[in-house]
C-alpha beads as a LAMMPS data file, in Angstrom:
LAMMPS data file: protein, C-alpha beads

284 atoms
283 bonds

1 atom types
1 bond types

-500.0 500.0 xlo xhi
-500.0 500.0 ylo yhi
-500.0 500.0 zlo zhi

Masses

1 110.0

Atoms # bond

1 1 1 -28.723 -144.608 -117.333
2 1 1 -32.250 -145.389 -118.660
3 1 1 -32.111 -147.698 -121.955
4 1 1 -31.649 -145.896 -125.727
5 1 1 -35.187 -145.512 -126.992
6 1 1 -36.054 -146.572 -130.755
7 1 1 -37.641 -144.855 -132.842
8 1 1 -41.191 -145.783 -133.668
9 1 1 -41.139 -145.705 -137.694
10 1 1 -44.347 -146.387 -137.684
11 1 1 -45.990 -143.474 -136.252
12 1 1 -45.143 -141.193 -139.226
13 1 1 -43.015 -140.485 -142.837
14 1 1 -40.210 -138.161 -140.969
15 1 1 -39.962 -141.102 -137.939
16 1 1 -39.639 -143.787 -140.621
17 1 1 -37.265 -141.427 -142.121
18 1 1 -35.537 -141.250 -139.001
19 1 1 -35.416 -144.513 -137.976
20 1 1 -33.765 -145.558 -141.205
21 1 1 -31.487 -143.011 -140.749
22 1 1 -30.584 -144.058 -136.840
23 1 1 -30.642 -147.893 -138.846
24 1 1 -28.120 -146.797 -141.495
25 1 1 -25.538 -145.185 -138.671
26 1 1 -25.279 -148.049 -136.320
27 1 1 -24.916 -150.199 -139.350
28 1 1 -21.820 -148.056 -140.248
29 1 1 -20.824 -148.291 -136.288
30 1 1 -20.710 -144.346 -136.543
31 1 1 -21.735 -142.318 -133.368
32 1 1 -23.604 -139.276 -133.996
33 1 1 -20.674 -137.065 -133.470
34 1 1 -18.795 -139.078 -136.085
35 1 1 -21.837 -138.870 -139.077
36 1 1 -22.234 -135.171 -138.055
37 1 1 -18.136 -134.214 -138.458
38 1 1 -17.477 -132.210 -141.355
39 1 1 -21.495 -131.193 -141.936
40 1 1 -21.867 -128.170 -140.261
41 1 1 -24.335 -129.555 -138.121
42 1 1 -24.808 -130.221 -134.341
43 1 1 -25.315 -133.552 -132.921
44 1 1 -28.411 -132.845 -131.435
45 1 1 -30.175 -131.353 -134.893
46 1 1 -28.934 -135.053 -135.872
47 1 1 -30.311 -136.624 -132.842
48 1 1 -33.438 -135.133 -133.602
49 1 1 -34.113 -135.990 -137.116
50 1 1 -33.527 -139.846 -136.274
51 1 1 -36.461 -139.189 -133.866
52 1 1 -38.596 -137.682 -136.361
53 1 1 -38.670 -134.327 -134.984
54 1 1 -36.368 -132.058 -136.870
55 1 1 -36.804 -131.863 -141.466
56 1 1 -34.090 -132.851 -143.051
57 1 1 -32.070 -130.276 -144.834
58 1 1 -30.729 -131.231 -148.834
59 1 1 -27.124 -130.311 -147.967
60 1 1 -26.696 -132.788 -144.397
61 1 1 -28.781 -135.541 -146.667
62 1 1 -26.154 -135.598 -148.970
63 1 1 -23.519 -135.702 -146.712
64 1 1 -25.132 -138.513 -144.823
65 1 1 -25.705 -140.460 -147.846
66 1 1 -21.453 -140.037 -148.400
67 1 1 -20.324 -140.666 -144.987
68 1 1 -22.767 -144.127 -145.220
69 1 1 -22.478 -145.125 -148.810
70 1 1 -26.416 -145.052 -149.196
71 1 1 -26.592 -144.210 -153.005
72 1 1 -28.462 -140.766 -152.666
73 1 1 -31.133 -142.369 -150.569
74 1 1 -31.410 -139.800 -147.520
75 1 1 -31.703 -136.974 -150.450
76 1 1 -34.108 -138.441 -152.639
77 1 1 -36.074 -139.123 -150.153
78 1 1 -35.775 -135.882 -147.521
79 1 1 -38.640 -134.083 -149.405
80 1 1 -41.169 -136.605 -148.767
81 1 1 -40.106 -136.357 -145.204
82 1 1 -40.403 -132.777 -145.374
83 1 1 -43.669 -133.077 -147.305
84 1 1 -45.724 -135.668 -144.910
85 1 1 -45.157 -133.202 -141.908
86 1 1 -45.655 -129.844 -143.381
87 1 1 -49.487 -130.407 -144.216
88 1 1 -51.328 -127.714 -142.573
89 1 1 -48.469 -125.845 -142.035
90 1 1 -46.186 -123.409 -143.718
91 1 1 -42.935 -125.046 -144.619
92 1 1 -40.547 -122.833 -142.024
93 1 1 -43.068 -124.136 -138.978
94 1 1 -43.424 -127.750 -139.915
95 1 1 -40.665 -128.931 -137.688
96 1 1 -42.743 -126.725 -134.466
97 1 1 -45.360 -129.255 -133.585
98 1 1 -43.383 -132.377 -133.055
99 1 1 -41.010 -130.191 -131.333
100 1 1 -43.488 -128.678 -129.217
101 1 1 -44.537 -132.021 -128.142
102 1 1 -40.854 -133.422 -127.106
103 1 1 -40.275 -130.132 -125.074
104 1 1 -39.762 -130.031 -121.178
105 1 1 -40.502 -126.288 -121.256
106 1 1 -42.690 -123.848 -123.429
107 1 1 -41.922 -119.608 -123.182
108 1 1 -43.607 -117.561 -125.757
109 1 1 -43.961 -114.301 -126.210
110 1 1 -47.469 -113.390 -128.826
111 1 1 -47.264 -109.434 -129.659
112 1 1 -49.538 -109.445 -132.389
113 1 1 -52.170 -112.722 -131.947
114 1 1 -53.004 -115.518 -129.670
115 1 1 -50.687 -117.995 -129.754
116 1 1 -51.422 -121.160 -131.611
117 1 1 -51.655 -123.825 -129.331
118 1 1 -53.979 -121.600 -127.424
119 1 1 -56.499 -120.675 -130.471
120 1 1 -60.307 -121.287 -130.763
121 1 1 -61.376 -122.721 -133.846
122 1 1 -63.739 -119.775 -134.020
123 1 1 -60.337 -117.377 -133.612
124 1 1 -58.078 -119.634 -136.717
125 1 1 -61.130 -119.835 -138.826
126 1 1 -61.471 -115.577 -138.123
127 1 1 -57.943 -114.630 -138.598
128 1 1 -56.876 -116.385 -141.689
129 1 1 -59.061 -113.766 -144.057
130 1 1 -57.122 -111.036 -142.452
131 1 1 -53.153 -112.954 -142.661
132 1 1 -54.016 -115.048 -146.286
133 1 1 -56.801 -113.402 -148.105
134 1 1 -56.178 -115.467 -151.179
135 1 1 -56.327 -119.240 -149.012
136 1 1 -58.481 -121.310 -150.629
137 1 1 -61.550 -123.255 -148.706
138 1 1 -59.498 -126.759 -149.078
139 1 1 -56.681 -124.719 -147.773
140 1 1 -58.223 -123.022 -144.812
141 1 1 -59.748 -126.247 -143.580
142 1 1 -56.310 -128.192 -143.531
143 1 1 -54.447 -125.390 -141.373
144 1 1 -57.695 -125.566 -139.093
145 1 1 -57.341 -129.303 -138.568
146 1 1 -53.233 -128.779 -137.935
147 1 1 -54.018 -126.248 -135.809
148 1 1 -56.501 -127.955 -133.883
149 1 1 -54.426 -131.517 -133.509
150 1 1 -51.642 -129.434 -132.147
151 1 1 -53.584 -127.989 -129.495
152 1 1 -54.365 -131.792 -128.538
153 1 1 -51.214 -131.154 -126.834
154 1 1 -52.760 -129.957 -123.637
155 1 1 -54.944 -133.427 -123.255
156 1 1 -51.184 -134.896 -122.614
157 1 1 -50.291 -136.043 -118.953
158 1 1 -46.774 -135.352 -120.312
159 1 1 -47.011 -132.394 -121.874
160 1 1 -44.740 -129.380 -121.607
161 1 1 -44.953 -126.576 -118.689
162 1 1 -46.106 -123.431 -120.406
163 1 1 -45.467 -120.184 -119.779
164 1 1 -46.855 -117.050 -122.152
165 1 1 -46.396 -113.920 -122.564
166 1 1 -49.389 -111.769 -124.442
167 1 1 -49.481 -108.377 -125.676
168 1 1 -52.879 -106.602 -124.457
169 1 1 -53.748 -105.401 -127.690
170 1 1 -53.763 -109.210 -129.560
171 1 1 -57.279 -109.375 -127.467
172 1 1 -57.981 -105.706 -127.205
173 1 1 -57.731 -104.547 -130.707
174 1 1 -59.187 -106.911 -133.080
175 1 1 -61.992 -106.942 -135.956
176 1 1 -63.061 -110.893 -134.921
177 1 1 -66.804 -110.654 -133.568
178 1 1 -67.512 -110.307 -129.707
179 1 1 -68.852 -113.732 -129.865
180 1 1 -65.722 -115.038 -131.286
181 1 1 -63.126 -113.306 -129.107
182 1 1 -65.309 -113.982 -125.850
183 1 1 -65.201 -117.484 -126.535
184 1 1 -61.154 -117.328 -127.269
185 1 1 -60.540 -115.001 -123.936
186 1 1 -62.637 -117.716 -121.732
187 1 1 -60.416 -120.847 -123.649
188 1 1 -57.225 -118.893 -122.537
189 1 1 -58.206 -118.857 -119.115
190 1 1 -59.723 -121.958 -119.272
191 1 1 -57.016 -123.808 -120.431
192 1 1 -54.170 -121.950 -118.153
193 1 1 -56.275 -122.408 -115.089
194 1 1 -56.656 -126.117 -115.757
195 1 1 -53.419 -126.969 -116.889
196 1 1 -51.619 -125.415 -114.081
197 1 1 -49.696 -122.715 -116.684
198 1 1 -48.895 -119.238 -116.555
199 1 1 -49.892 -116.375 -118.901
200 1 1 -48.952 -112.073 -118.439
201 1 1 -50.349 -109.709 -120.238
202 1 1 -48.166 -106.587 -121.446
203 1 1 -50.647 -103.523 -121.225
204 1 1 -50.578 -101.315 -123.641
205 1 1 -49.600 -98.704 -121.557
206 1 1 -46.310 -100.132 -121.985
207 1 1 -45.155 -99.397 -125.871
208 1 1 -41.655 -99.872 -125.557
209 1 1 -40.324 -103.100 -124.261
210 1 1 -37.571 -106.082 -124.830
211 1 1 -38.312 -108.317 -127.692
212 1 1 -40.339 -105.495 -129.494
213 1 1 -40.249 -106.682 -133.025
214 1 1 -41.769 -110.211 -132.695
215 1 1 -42.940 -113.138 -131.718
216 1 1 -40.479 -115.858 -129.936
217 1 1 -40.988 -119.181 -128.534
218 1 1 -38.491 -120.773 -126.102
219 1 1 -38.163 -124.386 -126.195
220 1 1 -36.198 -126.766 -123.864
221 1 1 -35.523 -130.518 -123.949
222 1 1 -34.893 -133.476 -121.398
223 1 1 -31.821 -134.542 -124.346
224 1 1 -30.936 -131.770 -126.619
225 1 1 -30.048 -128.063 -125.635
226 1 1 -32.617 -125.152 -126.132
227 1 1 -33.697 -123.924 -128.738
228 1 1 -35.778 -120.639 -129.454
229 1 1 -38.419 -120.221 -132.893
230 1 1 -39.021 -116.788 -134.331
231 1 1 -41.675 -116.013 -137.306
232 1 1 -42.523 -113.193 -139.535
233 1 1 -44.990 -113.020 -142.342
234 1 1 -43.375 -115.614 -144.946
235 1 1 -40.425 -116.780 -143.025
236 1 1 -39.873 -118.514 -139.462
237 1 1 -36.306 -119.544 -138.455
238 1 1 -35.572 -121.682 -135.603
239 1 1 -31.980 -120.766 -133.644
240 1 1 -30.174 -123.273 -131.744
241 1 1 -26.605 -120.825 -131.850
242 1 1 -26.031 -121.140 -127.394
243 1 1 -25.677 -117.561 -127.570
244 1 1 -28.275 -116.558 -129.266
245 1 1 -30.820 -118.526 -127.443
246 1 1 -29.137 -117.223 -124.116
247 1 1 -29.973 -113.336 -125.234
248 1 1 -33.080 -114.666 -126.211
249 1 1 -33.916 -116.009 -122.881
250 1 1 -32.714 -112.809 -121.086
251 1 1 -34.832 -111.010 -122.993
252 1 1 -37.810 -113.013 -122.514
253 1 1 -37.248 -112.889 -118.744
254 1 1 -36.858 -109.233 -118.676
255 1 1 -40.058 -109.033 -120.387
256 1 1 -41.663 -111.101 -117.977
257 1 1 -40.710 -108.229 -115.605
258 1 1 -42.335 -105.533 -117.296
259 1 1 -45.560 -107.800 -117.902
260 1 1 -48.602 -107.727 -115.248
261 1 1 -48.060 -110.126 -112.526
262 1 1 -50.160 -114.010 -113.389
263 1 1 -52.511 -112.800 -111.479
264 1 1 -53.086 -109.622 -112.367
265 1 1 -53.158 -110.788 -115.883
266 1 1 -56.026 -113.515 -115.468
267 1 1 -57.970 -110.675 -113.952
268 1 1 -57.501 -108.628 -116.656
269 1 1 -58.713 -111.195 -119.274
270 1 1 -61.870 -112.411 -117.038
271 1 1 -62.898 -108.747 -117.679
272 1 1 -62.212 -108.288 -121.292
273 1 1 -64.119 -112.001 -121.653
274 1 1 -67.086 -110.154 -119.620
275 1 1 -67.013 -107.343 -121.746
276 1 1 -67.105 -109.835 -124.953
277 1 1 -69.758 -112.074 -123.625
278 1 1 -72.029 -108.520 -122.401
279 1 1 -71.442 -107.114 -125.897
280 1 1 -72.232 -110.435 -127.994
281 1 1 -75.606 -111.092 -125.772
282 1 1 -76.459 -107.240 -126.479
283 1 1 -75.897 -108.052 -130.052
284 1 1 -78.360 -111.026 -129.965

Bonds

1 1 1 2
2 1 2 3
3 1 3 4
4 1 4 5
5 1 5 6
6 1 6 7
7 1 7 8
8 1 8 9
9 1 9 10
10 1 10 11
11 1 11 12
12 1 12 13
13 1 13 14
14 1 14 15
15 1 15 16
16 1 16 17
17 1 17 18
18 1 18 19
19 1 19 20
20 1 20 21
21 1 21 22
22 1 22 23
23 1 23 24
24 1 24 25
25 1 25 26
26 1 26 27
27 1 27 28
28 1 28 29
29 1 29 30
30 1 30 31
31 1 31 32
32 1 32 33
33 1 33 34
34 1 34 35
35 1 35 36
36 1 36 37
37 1 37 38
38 1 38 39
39 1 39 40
40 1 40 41
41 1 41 42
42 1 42 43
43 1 43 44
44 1 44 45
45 1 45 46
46 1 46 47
47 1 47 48
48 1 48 49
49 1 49 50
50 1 50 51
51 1 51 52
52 1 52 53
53 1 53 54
54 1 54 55
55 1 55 56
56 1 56 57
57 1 57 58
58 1 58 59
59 1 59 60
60 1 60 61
61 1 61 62
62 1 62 63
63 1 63 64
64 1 64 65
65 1 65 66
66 1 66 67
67 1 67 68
68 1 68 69
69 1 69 70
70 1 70 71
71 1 71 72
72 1 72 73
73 1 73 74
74 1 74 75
75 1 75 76
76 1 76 77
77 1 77 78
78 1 78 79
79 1 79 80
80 1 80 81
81 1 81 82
82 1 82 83
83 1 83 84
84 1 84 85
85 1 85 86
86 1 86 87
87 1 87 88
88 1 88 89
89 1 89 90
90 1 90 91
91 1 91 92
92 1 92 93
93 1 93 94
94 1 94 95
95 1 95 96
96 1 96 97
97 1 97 98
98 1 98 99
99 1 99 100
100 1 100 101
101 1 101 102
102 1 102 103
103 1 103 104
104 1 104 105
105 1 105 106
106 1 106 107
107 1 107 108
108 1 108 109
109 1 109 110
110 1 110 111
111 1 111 112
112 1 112 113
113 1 113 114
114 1 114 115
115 1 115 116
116 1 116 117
117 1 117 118
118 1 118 119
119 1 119 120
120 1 120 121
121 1 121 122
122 1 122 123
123 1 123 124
124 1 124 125
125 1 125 126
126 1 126 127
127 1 127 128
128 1 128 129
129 1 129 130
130 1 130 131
131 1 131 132
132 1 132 133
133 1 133 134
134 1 134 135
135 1 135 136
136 1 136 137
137 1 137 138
138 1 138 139
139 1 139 140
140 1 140 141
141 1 141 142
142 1 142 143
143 1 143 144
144 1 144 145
145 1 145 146
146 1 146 147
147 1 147 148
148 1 148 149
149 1 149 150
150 1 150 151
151 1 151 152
152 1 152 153
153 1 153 154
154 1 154 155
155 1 155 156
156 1 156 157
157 1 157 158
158 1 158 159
159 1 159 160
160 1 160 161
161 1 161 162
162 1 162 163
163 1 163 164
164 1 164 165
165 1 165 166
166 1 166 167
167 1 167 168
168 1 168 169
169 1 169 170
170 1 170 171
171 1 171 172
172 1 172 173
173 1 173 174
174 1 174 175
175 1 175 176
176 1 176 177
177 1 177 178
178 1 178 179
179 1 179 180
180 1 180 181
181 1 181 182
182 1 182 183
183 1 183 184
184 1 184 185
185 1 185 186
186 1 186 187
187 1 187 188
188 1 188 189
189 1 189 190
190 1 190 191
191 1 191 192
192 1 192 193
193 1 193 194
194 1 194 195
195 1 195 196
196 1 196 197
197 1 197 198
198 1 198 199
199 1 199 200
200 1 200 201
201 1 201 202
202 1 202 203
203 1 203 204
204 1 204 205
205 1 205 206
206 1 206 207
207 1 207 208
208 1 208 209
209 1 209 210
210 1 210 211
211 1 211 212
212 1 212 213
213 1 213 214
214 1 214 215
215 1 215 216
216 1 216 217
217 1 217 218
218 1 218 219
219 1 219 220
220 1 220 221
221 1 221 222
222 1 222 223
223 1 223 224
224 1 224 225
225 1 225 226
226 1 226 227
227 1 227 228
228 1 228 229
229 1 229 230
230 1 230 231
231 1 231 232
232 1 232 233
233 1 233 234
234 1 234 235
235 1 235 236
236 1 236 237
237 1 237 238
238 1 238 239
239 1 239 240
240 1 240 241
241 1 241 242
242 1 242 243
243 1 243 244
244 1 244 245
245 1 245 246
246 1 246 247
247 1 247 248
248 1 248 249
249 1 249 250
250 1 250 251
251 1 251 252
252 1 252 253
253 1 253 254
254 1 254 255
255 1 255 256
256 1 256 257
257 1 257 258
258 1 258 259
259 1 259 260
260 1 260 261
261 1 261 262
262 1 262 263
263 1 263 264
264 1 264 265
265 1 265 266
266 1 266 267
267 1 267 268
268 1 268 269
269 1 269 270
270 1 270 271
271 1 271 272
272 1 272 273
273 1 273 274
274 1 274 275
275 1 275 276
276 1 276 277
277 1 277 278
278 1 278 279
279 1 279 280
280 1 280 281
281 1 281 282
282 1 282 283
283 1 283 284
């Protein structure tokens, strides 16, 4: 068995958050299992916030700071945690990135825009007029920079397999510029081609199909079991319930079925980022 890894508390607030946490535990010579009894918590959503990957909810700080006699410490502090790794992002995705970067395996499934580790700046700076009219500049810029260090992903020799799943209409149907959207069509197949990945394409001549009211994102782990991320306009939610992930992932493989073959799909998008690139040049 390879040896238990530490924590590195220094790389940010939630891993010296973490850390402590992990710190306090084996101090108490509690397991894991034994700090999570009586929460209503799993050991892996425990196992993950000692790593820094995973916020802190109120309610399993305050039991922590009972079950180790830390004087409120987990709960006064869990905010700052939650705090230091939200900036850029809304507060229901601000556990996504670290957990994006820890996963063995990426699925997603984008009906209504390109998926975020796969967006131009061009494309963020573009959409965010249409989703948050009322952003401010200071605003705009810091999601752009979040966005843009999560995409630093791909630059990883480690980093996840990905496999995507892409309505046609998120790069049919959409007010961006050509310009804009033939840039973002040749970054999608730039980035899939080198990386090795895989991305379908649903036409649109196929309206009705499993997972039909939203986005989903499929995420699995070397030491903690799956877990699948859903979002809608002001709310995300991530579910870790076994059987709820497992209808998630038949779903997602049934829509794989009814998706254009890989490559199929790549053809498709090396003619729509034709068509951009003819139309911007004509525009010149």
């Amino acid at each position: 068995m390879p040896a238990k890894k530490d924590p590195d508390a220094s790389v940010s607030v939630p891993c010296f958050y973490g850390a402590e946490l992990r710190y306090q535990r084996e101090q108490a010579g509690l397991t894991l299992e034994q700090l999570a009894e009586g929460s209503f918590r799993g050991i892996s959503f425990l196992s993950q916030i000692e790593r820094g990957e995973r916020r802190m909810p109120v309610d399993l700080a305050q039991h922590v700071d009972q079950k180790l006699g830390t004087d409120g410490f987990f709960q006064r502090r869990c905010e700052d945690a939650a705090r230091a790794r939200q900036v850029g992002h809304a507060w229901y995705s601000a556990d996504i990135p670290d957990l994006e970067k820890q996963a063995q395996t990426l699925e997603e499934w984008a009906p209504n825009a390109v998926p975020g580790l796969l967006q131009t700046e061009a494309y963020q700076r573009g959409r965010i007029p249409y989703g948050d009219p009322e952003a401010s500049p200071e605003a705009v810029e810091e999601r752009v920079r979040a966005r843009l260090k999560r995409s630093e992903l791909w630059k990883r020799e480690d980093r996840p397999t990905y496999w995507g799943i892409l309505s046609e209409s998120v790069i049919r149907r959409t007010p961006l510029p050509a310009v804009v959207m033939a840039e973002q069509v040749e970054h999608l197949l730039d980035v899939i081609r080198s990386t090795r990945s895989v991305l379908q394409i649903v036409p649109e001549t196929t309206p009705w199909h499993p997972l039909g009211h939203g986005m989903a994102k499929i995420m699995t782990f070397a030491d903690a079991p799956p877990l699948v991320y859903t979002e809608g306009d002001f709310t995300g939610q991530i579910v870790d319930y076994p059987a709820y992930v497992k209808q998630y992932r038949r779903r997602y493989d049934l829509l794989r079925a009814v998706a254009l073959s890989p490559g199929a799909s790549l053809a498709l998008m090396d003619e729509v980022a034709r068509t951009y690139r003819n139309e911007a040049e004509q525009g010149d």
